[in-house]
N, C-alpha and C positions, 0 to 999 in steps of 0.2 A: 501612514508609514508602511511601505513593503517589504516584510520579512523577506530576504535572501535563501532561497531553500538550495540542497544541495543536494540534483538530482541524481548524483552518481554515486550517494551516500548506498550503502548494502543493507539490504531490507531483508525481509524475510516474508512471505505468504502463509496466511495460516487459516483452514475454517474458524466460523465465526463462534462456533459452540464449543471451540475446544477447550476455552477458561483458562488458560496457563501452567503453569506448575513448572516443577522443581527440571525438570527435562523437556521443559517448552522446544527447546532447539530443533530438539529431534522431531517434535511433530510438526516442522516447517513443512507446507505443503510444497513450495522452491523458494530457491533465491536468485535476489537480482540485483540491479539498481533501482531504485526510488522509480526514477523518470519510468523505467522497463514494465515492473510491475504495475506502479499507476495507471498505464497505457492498456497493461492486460488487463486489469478489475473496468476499466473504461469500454475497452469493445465486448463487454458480456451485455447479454439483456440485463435489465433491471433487476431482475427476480434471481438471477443468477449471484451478480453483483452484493448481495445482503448474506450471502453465504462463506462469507471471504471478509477476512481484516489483512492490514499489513502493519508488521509491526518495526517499529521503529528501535535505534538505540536507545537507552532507560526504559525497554517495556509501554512506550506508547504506541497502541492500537489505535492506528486508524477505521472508522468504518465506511460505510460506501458514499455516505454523503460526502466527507470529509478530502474522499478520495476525487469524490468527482468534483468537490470544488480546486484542487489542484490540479485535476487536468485541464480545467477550463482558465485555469491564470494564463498573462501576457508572454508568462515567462515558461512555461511550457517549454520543453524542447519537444514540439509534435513531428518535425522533421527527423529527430534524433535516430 
């Protein structure tokens, strides 16, 4: 079964060392959509890529693997 993602959901970019906390928001390094920023952590080198999470509503951090297997689904908007 294929989870429905919803790339135009509002993300947030954040380095990957920064741990969270009480005023997370503000250490957003930008904000996008989902689809937006997935695409940006996607055209970095690799090495780059592991310095960067994006984080989701409820505080789920994605990391680069996680990220790069959403840019590689069917459902990708890569034309977007």
């Amino acid at each position: 079964m294929t989870t429905t993602i919803d790339w135009s959901e509002t993300v947030a970019l954040h380095l990957a060392a920064d741990g969270g906390g009480l005023l997370d928001e503000l250490k957003a390094v930008r904000h996008g959509t989902l689809a937006d920023l997935v695409r940006y952590i996607a055209l970095l080198n690799a090495d780059e890529r592991t310095k960067y999470e994006i984080e989701r509503i409820g505080d789920h951090r994605m990391k680069a693997d996680e990220i790069m297997e959403l840019y590689a689904r069917d459902d990708y908007p890569h034309a977007a």
